[in-house]
N, CA, C and O atoms as a Tinker XYZ file with bonds, in Angstrom:
   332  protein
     1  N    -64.789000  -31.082000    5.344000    73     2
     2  CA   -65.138000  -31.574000    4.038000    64     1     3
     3  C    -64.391000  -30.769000    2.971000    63     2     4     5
     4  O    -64.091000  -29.579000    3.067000    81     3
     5  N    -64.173000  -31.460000    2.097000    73     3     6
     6  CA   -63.359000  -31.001000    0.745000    64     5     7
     7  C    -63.911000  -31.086000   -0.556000    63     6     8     9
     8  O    -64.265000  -32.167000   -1.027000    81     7
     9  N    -63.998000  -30.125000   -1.102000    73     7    10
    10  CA   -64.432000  -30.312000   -2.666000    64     9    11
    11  C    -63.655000  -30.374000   -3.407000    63    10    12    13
    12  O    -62.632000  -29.719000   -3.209000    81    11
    13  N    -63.764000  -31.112000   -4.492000    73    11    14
    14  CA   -62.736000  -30.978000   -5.461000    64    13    15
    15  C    -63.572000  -31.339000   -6.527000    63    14    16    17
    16  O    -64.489000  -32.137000   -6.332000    81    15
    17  N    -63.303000  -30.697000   -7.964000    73    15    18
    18  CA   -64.167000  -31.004000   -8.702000    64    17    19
    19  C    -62.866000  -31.280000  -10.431000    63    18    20    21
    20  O    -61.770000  -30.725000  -10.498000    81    19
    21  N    -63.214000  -31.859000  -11.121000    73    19    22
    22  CA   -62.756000  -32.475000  -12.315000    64    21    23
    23  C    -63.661000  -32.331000  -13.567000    63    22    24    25
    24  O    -64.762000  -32.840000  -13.356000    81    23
    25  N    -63.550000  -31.858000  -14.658000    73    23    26
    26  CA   -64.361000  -31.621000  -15.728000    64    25    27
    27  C    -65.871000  -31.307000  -15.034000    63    26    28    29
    28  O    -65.944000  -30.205000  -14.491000    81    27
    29  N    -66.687000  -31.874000  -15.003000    73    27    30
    30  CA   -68.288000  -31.462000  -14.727000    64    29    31
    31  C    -68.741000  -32.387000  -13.400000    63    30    32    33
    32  O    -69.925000  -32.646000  -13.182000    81    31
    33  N    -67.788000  -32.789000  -12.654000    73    31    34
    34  CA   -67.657000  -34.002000  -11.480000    64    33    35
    35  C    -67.196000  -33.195000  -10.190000    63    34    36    37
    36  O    -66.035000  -32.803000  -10.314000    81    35
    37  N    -67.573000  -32.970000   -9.427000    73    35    38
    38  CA   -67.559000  -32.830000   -8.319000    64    37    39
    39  C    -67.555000  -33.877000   -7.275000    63    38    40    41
    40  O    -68.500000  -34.634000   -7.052000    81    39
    41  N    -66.308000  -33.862000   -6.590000    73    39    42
    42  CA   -66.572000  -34.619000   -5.596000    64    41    43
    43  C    -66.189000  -34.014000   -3.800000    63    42    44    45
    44  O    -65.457000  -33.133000   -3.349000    81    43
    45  N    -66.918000  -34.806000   -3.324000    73    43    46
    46  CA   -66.792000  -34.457000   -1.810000    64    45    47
    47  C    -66.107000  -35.490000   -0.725000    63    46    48    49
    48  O    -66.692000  -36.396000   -0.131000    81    47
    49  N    -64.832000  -35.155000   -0.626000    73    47    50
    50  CA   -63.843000  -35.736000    0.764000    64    49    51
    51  C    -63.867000  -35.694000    1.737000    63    50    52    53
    52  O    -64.437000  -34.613000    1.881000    81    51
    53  N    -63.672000  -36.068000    2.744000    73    51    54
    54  CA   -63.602000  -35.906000    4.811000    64    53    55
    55  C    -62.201000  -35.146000    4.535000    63    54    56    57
    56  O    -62.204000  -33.915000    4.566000    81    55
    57  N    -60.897000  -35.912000    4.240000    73    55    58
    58  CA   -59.746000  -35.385000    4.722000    64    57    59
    59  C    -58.732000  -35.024000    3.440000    63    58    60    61
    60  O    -58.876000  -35.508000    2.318000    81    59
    61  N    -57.731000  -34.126000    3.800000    73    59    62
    62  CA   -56.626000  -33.838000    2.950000    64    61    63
    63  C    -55.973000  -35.237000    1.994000    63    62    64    65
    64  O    -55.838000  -35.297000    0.772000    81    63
    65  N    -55.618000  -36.368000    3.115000    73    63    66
    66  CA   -54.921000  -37.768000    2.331000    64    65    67
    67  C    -55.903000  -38.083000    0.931000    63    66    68    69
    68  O    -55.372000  -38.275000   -0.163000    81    67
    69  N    -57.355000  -38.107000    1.114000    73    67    70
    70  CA   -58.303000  -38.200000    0.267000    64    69    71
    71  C    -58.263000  -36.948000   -0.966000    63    70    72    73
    72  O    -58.008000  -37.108000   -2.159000    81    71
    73  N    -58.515000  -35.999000   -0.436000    73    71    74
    74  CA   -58.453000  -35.251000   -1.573000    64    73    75
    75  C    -57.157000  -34.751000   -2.306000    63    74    76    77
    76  O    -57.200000  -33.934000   -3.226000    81    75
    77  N    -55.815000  -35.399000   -1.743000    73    75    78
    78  CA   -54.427000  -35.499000   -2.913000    64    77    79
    79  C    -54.551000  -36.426000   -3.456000    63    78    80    81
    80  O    -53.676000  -36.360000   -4.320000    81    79
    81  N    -55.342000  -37.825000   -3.645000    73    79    82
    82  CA   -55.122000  -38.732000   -4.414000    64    81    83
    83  C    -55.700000  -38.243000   -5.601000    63    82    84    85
    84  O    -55.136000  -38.357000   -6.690000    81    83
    85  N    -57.410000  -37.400000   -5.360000    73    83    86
    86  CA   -58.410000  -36.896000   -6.291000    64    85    87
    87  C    -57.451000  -35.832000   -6.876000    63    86    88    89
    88  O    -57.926000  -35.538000   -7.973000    81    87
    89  N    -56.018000  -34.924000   -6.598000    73    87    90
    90  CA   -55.501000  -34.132000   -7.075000    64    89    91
    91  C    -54.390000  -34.499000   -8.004000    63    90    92    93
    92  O    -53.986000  -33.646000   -8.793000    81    91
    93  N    -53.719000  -36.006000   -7.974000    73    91    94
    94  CA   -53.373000  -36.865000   -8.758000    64    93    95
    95  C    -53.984000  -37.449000   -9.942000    63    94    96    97
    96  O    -53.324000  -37.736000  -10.941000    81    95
    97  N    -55.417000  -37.654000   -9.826000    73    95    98
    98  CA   -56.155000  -37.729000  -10.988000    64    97    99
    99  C    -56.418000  -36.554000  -11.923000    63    98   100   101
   100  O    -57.071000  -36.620000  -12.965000    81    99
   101  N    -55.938000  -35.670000  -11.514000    73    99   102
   102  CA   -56.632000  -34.266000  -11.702000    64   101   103
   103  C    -57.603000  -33.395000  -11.613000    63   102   104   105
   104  O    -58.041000  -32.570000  -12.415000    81   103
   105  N    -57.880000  -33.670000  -10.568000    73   103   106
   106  CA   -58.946000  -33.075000   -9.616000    64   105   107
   107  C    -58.517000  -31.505000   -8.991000    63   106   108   109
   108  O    -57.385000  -31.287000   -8.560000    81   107
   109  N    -59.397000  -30.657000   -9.012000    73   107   110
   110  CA   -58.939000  -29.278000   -8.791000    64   109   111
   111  C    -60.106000  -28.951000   -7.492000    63   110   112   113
   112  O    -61.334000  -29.012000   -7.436000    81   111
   113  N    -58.779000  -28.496000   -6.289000    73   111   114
   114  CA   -59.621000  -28.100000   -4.972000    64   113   115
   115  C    -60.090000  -27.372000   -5.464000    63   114   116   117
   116  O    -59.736000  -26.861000   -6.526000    81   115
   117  N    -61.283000  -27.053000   -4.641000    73   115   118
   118  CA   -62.832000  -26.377000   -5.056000    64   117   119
   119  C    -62.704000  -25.349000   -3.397000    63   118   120   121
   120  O    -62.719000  -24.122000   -3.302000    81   119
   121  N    -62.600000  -26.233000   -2.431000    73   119   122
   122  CA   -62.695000  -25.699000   -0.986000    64   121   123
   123  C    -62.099000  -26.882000    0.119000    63   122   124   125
   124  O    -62.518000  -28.021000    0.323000    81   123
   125  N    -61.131000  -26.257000    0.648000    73   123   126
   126  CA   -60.142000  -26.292000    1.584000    64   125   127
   127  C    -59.974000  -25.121000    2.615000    63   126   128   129
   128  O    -59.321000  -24.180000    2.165000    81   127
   129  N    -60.324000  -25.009000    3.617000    73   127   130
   130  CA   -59.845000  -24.859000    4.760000    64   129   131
   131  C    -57.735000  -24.739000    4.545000    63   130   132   133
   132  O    -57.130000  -25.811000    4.561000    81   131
   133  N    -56.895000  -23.378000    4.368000    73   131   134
   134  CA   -55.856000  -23.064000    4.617000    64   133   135
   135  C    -55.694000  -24.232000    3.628000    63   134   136   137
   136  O    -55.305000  -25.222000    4.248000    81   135
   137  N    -55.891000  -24.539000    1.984000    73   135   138
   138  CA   -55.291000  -25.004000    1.391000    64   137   139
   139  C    -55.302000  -23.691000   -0.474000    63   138   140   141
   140  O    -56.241000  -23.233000   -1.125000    81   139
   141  N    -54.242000  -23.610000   -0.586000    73   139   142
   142  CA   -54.605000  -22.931000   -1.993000    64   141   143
   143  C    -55.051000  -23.392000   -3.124000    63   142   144   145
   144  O    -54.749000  -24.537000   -3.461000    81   143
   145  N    -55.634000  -22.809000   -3.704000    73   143   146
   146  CA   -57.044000  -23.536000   -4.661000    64   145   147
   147  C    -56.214000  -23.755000   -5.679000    63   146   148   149
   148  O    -56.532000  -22.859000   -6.460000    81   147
   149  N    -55.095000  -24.552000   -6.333000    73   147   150
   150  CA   -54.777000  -24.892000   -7.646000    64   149   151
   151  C    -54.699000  -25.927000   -8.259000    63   150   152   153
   152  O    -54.486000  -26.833000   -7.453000    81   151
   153  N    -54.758000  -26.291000   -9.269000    73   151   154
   154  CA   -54.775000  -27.973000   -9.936000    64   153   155
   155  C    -53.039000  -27.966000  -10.164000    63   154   156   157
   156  O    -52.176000  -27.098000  -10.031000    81   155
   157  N    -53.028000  -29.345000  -10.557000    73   155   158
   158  CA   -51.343000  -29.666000  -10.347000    64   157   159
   159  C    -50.756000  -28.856000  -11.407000    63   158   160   161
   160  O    -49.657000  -28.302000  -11.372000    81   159
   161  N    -51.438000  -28.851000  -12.163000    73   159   162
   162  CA   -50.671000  -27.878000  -13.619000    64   161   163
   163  C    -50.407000  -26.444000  -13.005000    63   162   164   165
   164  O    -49.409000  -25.817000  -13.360000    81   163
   165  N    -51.269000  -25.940000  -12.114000    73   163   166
   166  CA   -50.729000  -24.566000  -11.185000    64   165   167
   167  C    -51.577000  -23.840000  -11.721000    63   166   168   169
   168  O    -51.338000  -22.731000  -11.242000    81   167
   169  N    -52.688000  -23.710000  -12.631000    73   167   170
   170  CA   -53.582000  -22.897000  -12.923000    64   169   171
   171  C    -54.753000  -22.588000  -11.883000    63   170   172   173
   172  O    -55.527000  -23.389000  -11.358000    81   171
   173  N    -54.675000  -21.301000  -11.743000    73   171   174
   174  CA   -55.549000  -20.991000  -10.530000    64   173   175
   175  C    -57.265000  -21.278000  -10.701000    63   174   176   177
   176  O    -57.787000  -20.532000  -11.530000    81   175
   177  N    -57.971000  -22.024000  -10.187000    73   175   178
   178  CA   -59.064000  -21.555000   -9.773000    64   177   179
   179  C    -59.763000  -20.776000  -10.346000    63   178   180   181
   180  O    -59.422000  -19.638000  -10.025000    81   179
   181  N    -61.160000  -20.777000  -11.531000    73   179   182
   182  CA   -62.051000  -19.592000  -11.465000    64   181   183
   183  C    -62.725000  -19.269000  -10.771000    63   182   184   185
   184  O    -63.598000  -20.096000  -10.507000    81   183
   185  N    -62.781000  -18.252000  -10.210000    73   183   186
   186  CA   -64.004000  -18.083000   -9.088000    64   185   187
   187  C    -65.364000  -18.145000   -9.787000    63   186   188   189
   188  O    -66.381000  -18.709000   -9.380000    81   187
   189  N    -65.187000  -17.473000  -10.889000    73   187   190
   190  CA   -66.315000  -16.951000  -11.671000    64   189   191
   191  C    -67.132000  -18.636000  -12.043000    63   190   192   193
   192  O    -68.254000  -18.635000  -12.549000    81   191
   193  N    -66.630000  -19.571000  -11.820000    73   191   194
   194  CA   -67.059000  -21.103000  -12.456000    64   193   195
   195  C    -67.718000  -21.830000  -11.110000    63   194   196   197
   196  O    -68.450000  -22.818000  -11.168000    81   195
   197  N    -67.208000  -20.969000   -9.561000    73   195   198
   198  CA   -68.085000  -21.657000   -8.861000    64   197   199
   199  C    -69.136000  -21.431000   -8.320000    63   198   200   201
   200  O    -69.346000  -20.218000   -8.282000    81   199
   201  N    -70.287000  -22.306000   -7.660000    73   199   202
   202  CA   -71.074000  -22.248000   -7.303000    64   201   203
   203  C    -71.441000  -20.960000   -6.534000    63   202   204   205
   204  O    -70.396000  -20.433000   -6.151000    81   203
   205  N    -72.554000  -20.239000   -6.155000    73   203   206
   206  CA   -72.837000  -19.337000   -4.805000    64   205   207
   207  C    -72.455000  -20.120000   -3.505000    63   206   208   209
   208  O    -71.777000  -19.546000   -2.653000    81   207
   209  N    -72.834000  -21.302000   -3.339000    73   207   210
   210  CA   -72.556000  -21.982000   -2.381000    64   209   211
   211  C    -70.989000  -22.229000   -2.089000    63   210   212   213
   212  O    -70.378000  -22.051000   -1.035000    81   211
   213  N    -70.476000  -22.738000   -3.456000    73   211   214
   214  CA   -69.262000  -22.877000   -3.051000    64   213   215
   215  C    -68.217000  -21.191000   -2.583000    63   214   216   217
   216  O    -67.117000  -21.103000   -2.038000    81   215
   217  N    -69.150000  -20.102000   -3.082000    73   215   218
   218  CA   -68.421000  -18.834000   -2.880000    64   217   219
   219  C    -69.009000  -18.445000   -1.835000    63   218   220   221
   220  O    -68.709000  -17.336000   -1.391000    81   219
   221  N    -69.782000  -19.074000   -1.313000    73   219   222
   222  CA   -69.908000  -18.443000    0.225000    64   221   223
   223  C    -69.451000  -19.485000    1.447000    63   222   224   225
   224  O    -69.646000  -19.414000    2.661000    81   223
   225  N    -68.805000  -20.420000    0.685000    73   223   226
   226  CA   -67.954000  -21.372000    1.801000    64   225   227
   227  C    -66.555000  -20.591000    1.728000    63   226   228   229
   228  O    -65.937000  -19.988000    2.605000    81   227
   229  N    -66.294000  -20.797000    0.478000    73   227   230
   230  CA   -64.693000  -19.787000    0.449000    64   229   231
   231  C    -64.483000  -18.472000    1.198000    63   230   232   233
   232  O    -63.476000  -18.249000    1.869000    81   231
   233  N    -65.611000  -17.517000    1.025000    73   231   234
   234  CA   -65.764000  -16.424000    1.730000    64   233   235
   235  C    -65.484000  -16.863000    3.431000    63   234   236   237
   236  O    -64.401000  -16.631000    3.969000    81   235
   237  N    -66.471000  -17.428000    4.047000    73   235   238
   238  CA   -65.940000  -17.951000    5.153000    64   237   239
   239  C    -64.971000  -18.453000    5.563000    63   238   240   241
   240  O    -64.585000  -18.315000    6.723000    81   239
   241  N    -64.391000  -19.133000    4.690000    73   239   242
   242  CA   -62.755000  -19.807000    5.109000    64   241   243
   243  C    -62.028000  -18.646000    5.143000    63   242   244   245
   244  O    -61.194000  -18.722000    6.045000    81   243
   245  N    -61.953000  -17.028000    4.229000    73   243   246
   246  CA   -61.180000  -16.224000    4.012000    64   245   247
   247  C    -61.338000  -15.550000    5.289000    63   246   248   249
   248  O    -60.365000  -15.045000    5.849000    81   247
   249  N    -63.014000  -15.499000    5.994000    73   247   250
   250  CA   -62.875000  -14.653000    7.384000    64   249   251
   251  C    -63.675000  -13.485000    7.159000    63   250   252   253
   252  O    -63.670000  -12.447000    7.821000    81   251
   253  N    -64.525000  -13.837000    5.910000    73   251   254
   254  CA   -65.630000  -13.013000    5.003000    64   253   255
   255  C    -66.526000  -12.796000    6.065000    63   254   256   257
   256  O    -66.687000  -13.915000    6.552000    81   255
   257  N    -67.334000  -11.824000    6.823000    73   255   258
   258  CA   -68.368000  -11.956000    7.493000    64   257   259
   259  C    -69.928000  -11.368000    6.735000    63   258   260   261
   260  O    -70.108000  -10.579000    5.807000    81   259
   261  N    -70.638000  -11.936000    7.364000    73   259   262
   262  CA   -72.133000  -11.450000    6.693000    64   261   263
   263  C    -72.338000  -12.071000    5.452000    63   262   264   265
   264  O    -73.236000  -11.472000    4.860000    81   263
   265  N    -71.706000  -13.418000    4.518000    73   263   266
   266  CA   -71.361000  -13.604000    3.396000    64   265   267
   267  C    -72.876000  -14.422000    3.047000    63   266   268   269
   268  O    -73.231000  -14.713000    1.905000    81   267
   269  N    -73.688000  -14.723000    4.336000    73   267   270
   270  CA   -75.009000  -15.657000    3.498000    64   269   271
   271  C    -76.126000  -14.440000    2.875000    63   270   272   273
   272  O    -76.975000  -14.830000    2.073000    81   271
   273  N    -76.104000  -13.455000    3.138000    73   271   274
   274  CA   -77.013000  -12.416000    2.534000    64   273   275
   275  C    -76.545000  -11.997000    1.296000    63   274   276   277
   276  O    -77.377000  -11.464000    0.563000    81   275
   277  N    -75.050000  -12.148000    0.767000    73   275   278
   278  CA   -74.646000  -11.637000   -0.395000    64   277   279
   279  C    -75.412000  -12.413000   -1.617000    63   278   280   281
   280  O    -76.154000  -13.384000   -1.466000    81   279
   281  N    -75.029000  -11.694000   -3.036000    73   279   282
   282  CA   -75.396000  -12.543000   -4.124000    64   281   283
   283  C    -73.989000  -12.612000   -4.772000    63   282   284   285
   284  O    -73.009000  -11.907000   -4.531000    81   283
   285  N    -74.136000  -13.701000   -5.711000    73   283   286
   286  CA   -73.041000  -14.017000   -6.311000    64   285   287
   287  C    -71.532000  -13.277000   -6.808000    63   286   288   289
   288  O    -70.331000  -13.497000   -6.650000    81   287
   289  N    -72.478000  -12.178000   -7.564000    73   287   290
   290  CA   -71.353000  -10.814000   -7.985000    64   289   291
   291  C    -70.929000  -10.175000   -6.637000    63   290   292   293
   292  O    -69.989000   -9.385000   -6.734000    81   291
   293  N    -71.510000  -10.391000   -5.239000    73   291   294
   294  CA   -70.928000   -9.029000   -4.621000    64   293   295
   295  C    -69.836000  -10.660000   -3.251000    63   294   296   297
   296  O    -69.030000  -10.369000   -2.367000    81   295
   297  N    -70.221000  -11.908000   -3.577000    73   295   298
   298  CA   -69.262000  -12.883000   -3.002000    64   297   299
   299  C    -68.043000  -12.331000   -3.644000    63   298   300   301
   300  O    -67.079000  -11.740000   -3.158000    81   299
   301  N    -68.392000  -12.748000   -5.114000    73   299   302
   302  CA   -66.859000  -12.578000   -6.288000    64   301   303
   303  C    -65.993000  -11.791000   -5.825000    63   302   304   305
   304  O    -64.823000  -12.131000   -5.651000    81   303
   305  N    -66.784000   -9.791000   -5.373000    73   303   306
   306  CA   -66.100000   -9.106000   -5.191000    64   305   307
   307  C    -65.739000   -9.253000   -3.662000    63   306   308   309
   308  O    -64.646000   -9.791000   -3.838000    81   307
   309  N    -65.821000   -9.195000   -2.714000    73   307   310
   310  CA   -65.339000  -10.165000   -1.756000    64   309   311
   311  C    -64.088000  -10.294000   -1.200000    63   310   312   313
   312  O    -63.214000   -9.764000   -0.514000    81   311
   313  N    -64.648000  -11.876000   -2.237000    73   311   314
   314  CA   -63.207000  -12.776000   -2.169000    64   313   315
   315  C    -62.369000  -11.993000   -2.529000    63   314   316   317
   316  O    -61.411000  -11.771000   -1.788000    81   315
   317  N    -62.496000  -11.316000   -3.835000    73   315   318
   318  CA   -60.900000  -11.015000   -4.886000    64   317   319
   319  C    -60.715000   -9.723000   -3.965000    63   318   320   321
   320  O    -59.523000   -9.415000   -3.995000    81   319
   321  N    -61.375000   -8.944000   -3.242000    73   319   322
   322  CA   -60.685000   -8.389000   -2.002000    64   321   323
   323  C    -59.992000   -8.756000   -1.040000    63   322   324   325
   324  O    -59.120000   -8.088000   -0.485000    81   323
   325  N    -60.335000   -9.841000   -0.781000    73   323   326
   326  CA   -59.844000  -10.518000    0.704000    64   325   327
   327  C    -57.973000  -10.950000   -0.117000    63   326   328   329
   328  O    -56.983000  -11.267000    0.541000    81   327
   329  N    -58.044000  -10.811000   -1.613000    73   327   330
   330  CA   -57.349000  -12.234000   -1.900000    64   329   331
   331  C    -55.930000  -11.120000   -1.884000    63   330   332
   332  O    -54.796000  -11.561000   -2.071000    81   331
């Protein structure tokens, strides 16, 4: 599954073909599995804008372990370690 989210819209995909069309509209990956998080303009990703949920899916994709006991601030720090 893929997130991608657009102004205050979130949406949820099965596959990659699906979520480049949503990246044509301007849709910004949220969470991908070995995809890098940027909108077409190339602006990265806030972490700080996503969900706990969505930062403890990312954490896992990075190879984060122990990441469902964390809270939000110590995901953040984390990730931007892992990154």
């Amino acid at each position: 599954m893929i997130i991608l989210k657009k102004d205050n819209v979130e949406r949820i995909v099965p596959d990659m073909p699906a979520a480049e069309k949503l990246v044509e509209e301007g849709y910004i990956v949220l969470n991908a599995p070995d995809v890098q998080k940027k909108s077409t303009a190339g602006a990265e990703l806030n972490l700080d804008e996503m969900t706990t949920d969505q930062l403890r899916q990312t954490a896992k994709d990075k190879g984060i372990k122990g990441v469902s006991s964390l809270k939000k601030d110590e995901l953040l720090a984390a990730i931007r370690k892992a990154d």
